[in-house]
ChimeraX commands (.cxc) that place a marker at each C-alpha (Angstrom):
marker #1 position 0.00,0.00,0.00 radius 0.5
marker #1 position 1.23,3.32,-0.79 radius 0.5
marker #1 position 0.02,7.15,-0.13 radius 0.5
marker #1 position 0.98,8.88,-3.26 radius 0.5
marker #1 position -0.45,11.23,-5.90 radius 0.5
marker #1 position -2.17,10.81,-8.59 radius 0.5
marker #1 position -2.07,13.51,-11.13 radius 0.5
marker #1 position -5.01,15.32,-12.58 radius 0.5
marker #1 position -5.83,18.34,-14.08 radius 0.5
marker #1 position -5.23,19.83,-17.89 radius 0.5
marker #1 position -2.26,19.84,-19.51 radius 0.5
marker #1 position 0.59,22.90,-17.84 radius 0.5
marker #1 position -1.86,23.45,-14.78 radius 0.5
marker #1 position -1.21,20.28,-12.51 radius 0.5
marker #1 position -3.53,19.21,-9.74 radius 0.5
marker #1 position -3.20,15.99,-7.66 radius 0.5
marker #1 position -5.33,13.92,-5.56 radius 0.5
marker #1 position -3.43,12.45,-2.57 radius 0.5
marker #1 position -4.91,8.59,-2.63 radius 0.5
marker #1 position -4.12,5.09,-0.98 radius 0.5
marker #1 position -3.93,2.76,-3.35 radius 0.5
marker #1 position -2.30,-0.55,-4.15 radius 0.5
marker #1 position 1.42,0.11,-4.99 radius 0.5
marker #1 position 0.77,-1.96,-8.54 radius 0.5
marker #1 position -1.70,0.32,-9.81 radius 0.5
marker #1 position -0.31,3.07,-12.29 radius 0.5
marker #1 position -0.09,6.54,-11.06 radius 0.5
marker #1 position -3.65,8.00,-11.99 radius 0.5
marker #1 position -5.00,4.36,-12.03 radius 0.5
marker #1 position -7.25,2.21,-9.47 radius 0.5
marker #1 position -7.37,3.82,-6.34 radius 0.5
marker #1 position -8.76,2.41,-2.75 radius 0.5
marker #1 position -9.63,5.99,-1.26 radius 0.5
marker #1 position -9.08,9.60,-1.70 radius 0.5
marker #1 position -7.43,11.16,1.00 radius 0.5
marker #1 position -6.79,14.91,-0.35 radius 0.5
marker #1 position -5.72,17.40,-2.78 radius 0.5
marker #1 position -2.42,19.17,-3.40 radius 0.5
marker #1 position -2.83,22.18,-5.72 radius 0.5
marker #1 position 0.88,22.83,-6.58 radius 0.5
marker #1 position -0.81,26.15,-8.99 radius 0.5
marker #1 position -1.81,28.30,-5.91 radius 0.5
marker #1 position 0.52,30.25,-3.74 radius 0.5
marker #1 position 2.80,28.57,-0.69 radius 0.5
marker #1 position 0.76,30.35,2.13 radius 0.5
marker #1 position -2.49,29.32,0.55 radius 0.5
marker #1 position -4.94,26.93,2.94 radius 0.5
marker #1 position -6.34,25.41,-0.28 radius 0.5
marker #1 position -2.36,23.97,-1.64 radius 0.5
marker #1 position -2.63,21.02,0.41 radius 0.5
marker #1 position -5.78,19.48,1.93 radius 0.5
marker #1 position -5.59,16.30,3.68 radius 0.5
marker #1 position -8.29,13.96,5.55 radius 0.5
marker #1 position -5.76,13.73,8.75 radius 0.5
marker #1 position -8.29,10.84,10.58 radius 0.5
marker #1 position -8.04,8.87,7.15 radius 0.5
marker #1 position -4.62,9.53,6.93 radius 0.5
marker #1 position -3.69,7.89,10.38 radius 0.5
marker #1 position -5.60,5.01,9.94 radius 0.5
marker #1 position -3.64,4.01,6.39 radius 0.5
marker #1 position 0.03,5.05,7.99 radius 0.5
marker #1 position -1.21,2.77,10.82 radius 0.5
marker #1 position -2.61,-0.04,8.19 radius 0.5
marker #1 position 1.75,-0.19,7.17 radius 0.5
marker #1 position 0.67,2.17,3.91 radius 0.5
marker #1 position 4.01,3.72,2.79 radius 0.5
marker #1 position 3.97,7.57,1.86 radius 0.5
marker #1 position 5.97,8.80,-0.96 radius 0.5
marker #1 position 8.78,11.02,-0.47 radius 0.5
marker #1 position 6.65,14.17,-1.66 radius 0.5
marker #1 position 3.91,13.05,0.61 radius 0.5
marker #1 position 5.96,12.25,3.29 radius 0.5
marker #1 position 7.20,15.93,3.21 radius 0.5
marker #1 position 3.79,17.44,3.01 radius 0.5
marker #1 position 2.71,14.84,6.30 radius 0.5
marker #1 position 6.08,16.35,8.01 radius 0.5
marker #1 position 5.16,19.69,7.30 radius 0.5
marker #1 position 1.84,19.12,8.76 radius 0.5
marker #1 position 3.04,17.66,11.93 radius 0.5
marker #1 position 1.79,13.96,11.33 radius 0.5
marker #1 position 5.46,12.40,10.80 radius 0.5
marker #1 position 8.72,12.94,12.40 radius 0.5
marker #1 position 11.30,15.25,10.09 radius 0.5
marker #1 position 13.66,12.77,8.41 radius 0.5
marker #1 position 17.31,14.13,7.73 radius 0.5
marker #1 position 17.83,14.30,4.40 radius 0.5
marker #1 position 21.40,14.79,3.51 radius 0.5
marker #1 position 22.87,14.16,-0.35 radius 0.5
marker #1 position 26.29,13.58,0.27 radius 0.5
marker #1 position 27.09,13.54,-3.37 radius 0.5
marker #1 position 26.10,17.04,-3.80 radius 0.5
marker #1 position 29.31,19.15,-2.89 radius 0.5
marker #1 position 31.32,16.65,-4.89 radius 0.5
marker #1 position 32.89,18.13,-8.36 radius 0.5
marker #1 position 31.65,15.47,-11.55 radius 0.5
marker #1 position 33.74,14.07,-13.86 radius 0.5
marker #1 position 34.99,16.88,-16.21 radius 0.5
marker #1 position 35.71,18.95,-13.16 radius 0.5
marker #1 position 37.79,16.56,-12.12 radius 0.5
marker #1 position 39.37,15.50,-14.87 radius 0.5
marker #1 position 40.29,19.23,-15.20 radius 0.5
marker #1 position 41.29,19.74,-11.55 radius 0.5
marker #1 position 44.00,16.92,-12.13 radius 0.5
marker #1 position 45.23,18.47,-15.32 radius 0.5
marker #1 position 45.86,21.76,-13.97 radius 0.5
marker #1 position 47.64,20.06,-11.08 radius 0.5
marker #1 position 49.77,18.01,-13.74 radius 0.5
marker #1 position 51.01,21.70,-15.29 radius 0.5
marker #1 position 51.46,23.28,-12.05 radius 0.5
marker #1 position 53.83,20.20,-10.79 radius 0.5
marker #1 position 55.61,20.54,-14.45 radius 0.5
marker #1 position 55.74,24.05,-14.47 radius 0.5
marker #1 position 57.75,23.99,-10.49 radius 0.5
marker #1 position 59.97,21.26,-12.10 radius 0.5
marker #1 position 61.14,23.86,-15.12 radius 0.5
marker #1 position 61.09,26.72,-12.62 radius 0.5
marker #1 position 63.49,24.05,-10.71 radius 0.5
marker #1 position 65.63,22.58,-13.30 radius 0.5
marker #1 position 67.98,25.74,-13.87 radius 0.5
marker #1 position 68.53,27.04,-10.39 radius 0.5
marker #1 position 69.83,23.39,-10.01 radius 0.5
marker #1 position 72.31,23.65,-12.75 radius 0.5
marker #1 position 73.69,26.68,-11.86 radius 0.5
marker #1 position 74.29,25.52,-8.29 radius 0.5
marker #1 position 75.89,22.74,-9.67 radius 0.5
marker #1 position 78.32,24.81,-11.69 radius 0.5
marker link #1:1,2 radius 0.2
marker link #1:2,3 radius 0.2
marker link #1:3,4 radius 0.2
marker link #1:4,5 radius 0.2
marker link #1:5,6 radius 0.2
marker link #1:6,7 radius 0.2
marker link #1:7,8 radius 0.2
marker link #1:8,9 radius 0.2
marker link #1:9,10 radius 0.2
marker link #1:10,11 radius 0.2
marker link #1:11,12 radius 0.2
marker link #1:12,13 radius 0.2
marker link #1:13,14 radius 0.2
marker link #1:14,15 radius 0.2
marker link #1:15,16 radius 0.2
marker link #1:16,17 radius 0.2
marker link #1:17,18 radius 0.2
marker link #1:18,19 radius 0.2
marker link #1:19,20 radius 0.2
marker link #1:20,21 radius 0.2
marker link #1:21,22 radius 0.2
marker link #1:22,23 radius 0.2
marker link #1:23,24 radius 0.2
marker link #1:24,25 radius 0.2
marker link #1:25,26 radius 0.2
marker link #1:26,27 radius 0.2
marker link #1:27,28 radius 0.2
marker link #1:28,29 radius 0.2
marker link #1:29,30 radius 0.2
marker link #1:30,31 radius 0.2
marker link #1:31,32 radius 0.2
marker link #1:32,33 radius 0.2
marker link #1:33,34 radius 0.2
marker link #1:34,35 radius 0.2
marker link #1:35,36 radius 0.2
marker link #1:36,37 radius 0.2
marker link #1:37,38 radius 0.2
marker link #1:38,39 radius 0.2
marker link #1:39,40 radius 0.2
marker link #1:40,41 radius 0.2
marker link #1:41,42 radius 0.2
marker link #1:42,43 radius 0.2
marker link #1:43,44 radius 0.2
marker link #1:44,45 radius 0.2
marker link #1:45,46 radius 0.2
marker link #1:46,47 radius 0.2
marker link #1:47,48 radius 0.2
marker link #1:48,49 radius 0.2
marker link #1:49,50 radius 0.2
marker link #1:50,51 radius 0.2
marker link #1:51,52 radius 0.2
marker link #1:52,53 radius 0.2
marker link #1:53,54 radius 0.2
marker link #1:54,55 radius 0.2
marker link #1:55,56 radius 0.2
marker link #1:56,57 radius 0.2
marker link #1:57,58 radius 0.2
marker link #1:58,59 radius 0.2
marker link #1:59,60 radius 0.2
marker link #1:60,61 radius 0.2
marker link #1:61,62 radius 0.2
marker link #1:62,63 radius 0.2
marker link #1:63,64 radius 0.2
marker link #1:64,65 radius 0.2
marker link #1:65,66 radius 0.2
marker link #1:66,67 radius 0.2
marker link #1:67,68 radius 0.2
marker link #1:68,69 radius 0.2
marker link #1:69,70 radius 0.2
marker link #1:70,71 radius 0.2
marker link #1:71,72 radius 0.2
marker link #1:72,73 radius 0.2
marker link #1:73,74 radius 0.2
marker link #1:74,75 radius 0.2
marker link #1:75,76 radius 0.2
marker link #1:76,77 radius 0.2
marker link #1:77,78 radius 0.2
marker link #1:78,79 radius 0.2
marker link #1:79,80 radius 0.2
marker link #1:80,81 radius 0.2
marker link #1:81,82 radius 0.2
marker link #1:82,83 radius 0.2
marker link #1:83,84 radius 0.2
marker link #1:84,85 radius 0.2
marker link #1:85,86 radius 0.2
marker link #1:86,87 radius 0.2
marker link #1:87,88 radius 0.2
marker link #1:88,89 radius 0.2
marker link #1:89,90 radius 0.2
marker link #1:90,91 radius 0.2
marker link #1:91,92 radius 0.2
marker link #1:92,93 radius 0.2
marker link #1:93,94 radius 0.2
marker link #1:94,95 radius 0.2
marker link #1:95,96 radius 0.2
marker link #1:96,97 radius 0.2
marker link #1:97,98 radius 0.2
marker link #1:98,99 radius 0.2
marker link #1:99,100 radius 0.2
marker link #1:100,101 radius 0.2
marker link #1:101,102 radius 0.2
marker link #1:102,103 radius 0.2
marker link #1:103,104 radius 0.2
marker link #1:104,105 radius 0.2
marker link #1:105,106 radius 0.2
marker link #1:106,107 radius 0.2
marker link #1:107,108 radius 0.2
marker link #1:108,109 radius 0.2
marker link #1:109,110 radius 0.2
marker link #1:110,111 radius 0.2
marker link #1:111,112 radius 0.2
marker link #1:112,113 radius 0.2
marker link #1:113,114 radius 0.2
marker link #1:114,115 radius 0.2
marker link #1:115,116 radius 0.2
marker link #1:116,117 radius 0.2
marker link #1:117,118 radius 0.2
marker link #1:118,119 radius 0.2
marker link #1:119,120 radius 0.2
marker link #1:120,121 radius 0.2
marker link #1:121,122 radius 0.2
marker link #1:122,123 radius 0.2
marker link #1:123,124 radius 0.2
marker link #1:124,125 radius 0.2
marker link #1:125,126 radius 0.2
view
């Protein structure tokens, strides 16, 4: 069992039902039971973005029904669910051309000290 959305509304100008339904079922398919809307169109302070049947809700989370992570924030923002710590660890971390460039500027900064190097060697030498 899930608690997910299921998307309705025209094409540009989304509107979602919050449902329980039967993890196996397509997004807008079957459905057991509507248990709100989320109007993502109207403004973040609005009363009418997110309404959810709280009583209904409880009894599903208490039933094992999973939330999904976008329900699972709007339940946590509503007070229903403990805040889970969400932390990407790969976000501060450069990709692959950045690193791939990192390592080549190091390469010519190591060859560059080596020239720099080289002569004040020889002429010590001498």
């Amino acid at each position: 069992m899930k608690i997910r959305l299921a998307r309705g509304g025209s094409k540009k100008r989304p509107h979602y039902a919050i449902v329980a339904a039967d993890s196996r079922m397509p997004r807008d398919g079957r459905f057991i039971e509507k248990l709100g809307t989320y109007a993502p169109m109207l403004p973040k302070d609005s009363e009418d973005r997110v309404r959810m049947d709280m009583d209904r809700i409880q009894y599903w989370l208490g039933q094992g029904a999973q939330p999904t992570d976008r329900v699972a924030r709007m339940l946590e923002a509503a007070g229903v669910m403990p805040k889970k710590d969400r932390v990407n660890l790969k976000k501060g971390t450069p990709g692959k051309a950045a690193t791939k460039r990192a390592e080549e500027k190091a390469a010519k900064a190591a060859k560059a000290d080596e020239a720099a190097n080289a002569p004040a060697e020889d002429a010590a030498a001498e």
